[in-house]
MIDOSE-1310 file (N, C-alpha, C; in nm, 2 decimals, decimal comma, always signed):
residues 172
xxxx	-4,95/-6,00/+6,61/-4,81/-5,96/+6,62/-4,76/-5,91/+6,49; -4,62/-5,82/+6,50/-4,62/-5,79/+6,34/-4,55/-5,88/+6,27; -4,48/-5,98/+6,32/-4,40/-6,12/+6,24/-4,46/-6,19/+6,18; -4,58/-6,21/+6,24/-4,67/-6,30/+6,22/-4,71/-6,42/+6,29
xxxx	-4,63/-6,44/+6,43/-4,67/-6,51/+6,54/-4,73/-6,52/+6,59; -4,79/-6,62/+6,58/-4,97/-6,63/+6,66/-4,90/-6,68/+6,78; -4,94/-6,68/+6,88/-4,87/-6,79/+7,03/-5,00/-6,78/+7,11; -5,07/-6,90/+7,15/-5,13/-6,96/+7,23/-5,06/-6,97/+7,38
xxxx	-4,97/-6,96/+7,39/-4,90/-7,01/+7,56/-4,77/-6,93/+7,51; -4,75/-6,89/+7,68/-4,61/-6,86/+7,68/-4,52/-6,92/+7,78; -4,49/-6,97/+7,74/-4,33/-7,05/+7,85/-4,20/-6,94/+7,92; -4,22/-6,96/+8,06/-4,13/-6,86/+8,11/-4,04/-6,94/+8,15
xxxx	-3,89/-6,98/+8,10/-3,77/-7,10/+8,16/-3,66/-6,97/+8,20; -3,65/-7,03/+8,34/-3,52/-6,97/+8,38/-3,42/-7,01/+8,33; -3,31/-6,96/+8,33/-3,21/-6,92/+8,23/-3,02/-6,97/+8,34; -3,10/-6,96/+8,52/-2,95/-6,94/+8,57/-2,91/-6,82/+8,56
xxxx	-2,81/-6,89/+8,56/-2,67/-6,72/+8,53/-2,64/-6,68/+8,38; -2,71/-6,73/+8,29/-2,70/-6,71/+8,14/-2,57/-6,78/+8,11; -2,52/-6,90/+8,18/-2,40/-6,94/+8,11/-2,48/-7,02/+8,02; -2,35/-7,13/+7,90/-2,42/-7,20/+7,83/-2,48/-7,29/+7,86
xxxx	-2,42/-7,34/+7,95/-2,47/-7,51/+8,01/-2,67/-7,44/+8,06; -2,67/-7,38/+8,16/-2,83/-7,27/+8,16/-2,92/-7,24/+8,04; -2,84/-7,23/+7,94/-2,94/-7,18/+7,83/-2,94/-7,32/+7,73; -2,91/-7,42/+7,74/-2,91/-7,55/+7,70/-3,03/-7,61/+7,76
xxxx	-3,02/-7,57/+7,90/-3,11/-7,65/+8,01/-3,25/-7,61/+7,99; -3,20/-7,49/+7,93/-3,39/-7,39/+7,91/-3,40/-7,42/+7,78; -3,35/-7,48/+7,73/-3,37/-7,49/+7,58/-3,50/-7,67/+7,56; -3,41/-7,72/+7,67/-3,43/-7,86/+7,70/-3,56/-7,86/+7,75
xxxx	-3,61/-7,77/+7,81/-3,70/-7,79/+7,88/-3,78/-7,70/+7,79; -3,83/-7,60/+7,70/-3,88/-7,59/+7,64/-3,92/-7,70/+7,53; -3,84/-7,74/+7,46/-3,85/-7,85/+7,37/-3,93/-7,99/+7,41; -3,90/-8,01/+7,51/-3,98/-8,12/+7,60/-4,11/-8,06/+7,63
xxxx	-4,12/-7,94/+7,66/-4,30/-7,88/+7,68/-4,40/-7,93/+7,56; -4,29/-7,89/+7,47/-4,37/-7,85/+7,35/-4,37/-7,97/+7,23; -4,23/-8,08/+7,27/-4,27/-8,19/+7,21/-4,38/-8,26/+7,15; -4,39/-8,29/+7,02/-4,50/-8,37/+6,96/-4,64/-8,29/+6,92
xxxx	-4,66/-8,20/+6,99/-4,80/-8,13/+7,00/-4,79/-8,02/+6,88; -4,69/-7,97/+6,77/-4,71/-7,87/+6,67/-4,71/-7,72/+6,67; -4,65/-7,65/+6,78/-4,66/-7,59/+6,81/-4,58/-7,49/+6,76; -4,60/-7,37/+6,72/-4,55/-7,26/+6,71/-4,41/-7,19/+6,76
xxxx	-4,29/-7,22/+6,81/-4,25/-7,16/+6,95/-4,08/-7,08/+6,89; -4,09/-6,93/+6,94/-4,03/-6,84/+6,92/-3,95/-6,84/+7,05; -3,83/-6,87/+7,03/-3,69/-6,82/+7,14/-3,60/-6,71/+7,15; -3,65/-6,59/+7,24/-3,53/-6,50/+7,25/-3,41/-6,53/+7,29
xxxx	-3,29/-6,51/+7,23/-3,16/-6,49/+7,30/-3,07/-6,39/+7,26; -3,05/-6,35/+7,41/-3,02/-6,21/+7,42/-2,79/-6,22/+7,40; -2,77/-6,32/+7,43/-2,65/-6,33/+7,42/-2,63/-6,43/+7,31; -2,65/-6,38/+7,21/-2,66/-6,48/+7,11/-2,53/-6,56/+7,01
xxxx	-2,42/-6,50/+6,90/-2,34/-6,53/+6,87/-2,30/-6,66/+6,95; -2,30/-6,62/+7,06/-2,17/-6,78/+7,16/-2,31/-6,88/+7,16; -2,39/-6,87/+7,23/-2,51/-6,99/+7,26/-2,57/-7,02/+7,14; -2,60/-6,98/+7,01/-2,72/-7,05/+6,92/-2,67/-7,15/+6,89
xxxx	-2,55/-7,20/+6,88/-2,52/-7,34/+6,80/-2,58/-7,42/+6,91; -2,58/-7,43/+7,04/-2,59/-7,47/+7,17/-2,69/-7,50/+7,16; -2,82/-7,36/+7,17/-2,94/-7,37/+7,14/-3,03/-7,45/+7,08; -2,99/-7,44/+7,00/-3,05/-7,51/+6,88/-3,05/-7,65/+6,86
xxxx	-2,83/-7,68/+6,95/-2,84/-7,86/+6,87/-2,95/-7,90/+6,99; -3,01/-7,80/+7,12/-3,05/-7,88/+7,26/-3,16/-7,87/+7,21; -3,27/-7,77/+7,10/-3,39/-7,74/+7,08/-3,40/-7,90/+6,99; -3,33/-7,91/+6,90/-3,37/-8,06/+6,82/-3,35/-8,18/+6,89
xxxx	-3,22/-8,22/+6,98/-3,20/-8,34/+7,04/-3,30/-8,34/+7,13; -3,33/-8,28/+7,20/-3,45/-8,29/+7,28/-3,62/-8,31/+7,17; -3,59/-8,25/+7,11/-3,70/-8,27/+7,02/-3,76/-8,45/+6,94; -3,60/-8,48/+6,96/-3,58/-8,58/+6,89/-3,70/-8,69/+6,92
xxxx	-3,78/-8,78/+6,86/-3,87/-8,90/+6,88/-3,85/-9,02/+6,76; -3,82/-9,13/+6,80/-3,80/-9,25/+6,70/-3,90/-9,35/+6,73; -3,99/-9,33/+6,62/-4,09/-9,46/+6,61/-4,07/-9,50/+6,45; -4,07/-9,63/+6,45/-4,11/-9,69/+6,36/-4,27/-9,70/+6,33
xxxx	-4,36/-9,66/+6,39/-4,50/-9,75/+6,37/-4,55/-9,61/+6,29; -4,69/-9,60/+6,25/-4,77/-9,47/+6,19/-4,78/-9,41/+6,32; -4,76/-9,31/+6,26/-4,83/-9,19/+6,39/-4,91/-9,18/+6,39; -4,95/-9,17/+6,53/-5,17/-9,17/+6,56/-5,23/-9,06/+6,54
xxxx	-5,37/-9,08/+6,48/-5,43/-8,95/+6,40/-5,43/-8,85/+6,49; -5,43/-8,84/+6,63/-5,42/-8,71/+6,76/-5,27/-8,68/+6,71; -5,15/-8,72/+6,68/-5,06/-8,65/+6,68/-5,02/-8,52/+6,61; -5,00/-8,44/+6,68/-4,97/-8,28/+6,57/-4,83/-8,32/+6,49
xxxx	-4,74/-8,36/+6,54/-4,60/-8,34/+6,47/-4,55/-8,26/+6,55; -4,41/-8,23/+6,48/-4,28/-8,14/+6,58/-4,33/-8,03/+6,55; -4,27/-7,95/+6,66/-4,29/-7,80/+6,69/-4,22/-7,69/+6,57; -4,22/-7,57/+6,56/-4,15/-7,46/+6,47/-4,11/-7,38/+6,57
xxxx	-3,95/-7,43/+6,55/-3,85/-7,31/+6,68/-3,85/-7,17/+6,56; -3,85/-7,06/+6,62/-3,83/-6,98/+6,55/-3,69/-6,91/+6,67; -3,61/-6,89/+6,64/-3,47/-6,79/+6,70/-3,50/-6,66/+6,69; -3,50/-6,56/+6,79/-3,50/-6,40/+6,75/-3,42/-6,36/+6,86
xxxx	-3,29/-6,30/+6,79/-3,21/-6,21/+6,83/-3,16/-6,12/+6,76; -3,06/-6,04/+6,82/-3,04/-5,88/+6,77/-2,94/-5,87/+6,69; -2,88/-5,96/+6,67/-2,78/-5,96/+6,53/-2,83/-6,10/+6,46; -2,73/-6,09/+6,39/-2,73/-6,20/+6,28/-2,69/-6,32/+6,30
xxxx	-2,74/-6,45/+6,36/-2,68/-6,59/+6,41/-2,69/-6,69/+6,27; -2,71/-6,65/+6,18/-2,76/-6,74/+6,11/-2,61/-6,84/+6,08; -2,48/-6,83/+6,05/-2,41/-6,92/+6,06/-2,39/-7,00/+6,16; -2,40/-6,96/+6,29/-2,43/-7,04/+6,44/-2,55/-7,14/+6,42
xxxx	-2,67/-7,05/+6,40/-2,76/-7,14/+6,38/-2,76/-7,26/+6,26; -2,73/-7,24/+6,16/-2,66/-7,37/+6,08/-2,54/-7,44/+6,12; -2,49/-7,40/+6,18/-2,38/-7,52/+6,26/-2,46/-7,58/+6,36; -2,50/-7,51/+6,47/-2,63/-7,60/+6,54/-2,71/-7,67/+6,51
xxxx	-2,77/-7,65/+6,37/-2,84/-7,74/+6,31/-2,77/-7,83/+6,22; -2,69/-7,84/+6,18/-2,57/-7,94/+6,09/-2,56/-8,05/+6,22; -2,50/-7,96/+6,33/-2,41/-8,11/+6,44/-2,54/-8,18/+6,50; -2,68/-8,12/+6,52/-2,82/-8,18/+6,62/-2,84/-8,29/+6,44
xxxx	-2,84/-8,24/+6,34/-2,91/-8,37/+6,23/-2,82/-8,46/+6,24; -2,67/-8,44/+6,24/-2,61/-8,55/+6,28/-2,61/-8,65/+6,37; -2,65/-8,58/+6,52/-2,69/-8,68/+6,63/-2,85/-8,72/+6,58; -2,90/-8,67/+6,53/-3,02/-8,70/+6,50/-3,02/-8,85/+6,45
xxxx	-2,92/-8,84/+6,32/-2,95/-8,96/+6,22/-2,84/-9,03/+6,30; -2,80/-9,04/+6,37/-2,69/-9,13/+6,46/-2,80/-9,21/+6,54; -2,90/-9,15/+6,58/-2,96/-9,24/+6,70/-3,04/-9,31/+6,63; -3,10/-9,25/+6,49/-3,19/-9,32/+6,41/-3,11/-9,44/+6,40
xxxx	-3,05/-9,44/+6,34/-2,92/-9,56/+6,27/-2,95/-9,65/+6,39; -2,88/-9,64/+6,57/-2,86/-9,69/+6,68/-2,99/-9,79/+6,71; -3,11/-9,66/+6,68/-3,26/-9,75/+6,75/-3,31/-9,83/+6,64; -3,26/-9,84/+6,50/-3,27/-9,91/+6,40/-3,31/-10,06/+6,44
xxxx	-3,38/-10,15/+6,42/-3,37/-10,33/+6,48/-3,27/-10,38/+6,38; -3,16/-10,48/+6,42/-3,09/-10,53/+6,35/-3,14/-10,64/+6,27; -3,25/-10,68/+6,25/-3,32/-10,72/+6,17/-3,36/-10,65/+6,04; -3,37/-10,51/+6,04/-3,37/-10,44/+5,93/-3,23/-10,38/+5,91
xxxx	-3,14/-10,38/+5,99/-3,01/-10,27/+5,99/-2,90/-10,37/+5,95; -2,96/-10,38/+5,84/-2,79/-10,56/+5,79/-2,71/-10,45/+5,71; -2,57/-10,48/+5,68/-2,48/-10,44/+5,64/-2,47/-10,37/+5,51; -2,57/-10,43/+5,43/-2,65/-10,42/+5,28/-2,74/-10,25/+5,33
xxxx	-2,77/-10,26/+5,41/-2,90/-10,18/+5,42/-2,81/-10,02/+5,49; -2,73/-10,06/+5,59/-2,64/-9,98/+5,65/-2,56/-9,87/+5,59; -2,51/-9,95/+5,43/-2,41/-9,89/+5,35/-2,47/-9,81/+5,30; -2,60/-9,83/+5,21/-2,71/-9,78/+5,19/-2,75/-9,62/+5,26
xxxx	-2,73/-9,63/+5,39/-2,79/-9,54/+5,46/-2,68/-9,45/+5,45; -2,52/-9,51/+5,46/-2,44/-9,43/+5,42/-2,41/-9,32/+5,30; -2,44/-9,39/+5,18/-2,47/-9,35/+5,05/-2,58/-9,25/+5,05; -2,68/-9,22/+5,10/-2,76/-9,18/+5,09/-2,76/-9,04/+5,19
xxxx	-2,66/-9,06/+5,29/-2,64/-8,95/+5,39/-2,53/-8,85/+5,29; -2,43/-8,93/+5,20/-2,30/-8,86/+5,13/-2,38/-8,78/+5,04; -2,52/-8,81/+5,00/-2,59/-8,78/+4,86/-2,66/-8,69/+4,90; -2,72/-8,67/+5,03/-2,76/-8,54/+5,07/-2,73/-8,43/+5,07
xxxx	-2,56/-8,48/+5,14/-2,46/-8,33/+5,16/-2,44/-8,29/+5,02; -2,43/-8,30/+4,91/-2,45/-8,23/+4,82/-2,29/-8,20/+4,80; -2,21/-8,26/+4,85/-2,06/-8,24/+4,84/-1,94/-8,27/+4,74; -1,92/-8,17/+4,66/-1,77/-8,29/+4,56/-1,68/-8,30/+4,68
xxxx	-1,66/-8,27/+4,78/-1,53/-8,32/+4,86/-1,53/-8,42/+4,96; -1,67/-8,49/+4,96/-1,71/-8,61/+5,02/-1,68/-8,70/+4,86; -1,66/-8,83/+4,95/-1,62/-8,96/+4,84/-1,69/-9,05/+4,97; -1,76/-9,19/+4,89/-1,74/-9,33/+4,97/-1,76/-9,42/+4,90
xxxx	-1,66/-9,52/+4,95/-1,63/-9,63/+4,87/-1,68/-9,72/+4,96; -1,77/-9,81/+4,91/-1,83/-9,95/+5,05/-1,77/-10,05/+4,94; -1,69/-10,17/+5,03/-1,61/-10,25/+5,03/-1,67/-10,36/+5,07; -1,68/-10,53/+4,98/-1,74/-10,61/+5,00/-1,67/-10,74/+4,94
xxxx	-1,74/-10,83/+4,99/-1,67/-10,97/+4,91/-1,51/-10,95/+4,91; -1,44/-11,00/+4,84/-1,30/-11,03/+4,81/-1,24/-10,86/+4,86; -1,27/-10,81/+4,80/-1,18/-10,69/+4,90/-1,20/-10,68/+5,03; -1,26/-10,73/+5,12/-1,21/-10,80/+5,27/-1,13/-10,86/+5,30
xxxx	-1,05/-10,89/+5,24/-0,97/-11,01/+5,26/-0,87/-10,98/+5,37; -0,83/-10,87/+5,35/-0,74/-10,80/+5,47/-0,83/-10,78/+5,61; -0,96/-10,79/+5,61/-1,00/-10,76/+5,71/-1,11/-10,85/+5,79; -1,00/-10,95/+5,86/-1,01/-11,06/+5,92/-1,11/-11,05/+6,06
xxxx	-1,09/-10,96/+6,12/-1,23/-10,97/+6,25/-1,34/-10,90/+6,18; -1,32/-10,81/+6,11/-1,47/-10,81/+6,00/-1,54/-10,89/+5,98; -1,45/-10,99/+5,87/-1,50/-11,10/+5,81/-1,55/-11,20/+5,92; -1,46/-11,23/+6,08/-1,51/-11,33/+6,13/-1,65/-11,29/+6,23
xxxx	-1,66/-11,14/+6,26/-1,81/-11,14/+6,32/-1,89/-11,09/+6,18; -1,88/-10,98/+6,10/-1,99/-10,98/+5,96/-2,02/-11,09/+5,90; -1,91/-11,18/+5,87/-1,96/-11,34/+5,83/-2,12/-11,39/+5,86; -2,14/-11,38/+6,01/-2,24/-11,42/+6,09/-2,38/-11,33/+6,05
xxxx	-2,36/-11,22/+5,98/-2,48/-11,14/+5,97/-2,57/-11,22/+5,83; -2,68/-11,22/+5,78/-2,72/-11,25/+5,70/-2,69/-11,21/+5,57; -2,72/-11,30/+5,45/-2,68/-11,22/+5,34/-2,73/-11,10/+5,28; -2,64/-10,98/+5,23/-2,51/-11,05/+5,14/-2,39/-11,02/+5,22
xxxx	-2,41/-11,05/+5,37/-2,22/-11,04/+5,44/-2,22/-10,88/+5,44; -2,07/-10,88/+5,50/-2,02/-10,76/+5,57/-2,01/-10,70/+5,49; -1,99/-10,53/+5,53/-1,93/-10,42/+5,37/-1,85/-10,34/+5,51; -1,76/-10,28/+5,44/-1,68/-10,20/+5,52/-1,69/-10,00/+5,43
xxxx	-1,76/-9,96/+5,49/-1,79/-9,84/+5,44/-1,66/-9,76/+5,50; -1,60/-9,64/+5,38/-1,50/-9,57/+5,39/-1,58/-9,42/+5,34; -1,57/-9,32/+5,41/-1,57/-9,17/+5,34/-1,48/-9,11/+5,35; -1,46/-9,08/+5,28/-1,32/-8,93/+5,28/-1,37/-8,77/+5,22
């Protein structure tokens, strides 16, 4: 090919009536084909501008897999969406991909064991999410010990977590 797309298989997903909710669905269902296996995989969309953010957050959340353990030597890893359409989506497609890493690391955080997810470790994950974005207009302040004091059902279920106790994470 002249892009330089090698493709082994081709996936033919019906589409519907090309509304969004349809091209979500086919997005879903490619992603799930090609789950885990490493695969190459190039998506036309022909009505592009309105659907890529769509696309895209359904191409990763579907993609999404949370293990803690090593990955087994048979496993390839995630797939390479590649997008080709006839204009320019590339700000769609970064908003699609900004709001899918967010549900991403939301579910990570979720399927986390609260055995490793103590409040110490949590804040942590916060700090390190603000440090990514690369932002002066993000701030966070994590709040602990004596500056709780105002925050009484905090303190009375966080009390219970192991030490070092609750933190109350703020970003602005």
């Amino acid at each position: 090919s002249k892009k330089g797309y090698a493709a082994t298989r081709i996936y033919f997903v019906g589409v519907g009536d090309e509304k969004r909710e349809d091209l979500r669905k086919a997005a879903v269902a490619v992603a799930r084909k090609v789950k885990g296996n490493g695969q190459n995989v190039a998506l036309a969309i022909v009505n592009e501008m309105e659907y890529v953010a769509n696309v895209v957050m359904a191409l990763l959340l579907a993609s999404f897999v949370w293990n803690m353990k090593t990955p087994k030597k048979d496993e390839k890893g995630f797939s390479n969406f590649t997008i080709v359409a006839r204009s320019d989506v590339k700000p769609e497609f970064e908003r699609g991909k900004i709001l899918a890493l967010g549900a991403w690391q939301a579910r990570e955080l979720v399927h986390t064991p609260s055995n490793i997810k103590n409040p110490q470790w949590l804040a942590n994950q916060a700090k390190s999410y603000v440090a990514a974005t690369k932002s002066s207009a993000l701030t966070i302040k994590i709040k602990a010990g004596r500056e709780l004091k105002d925050f009484g059902g905090l303190l009375a279920v966080g009390n219970s977590s192991p030490k070092p106790g609750p933190r109350f994470v703020e970003i602005t």
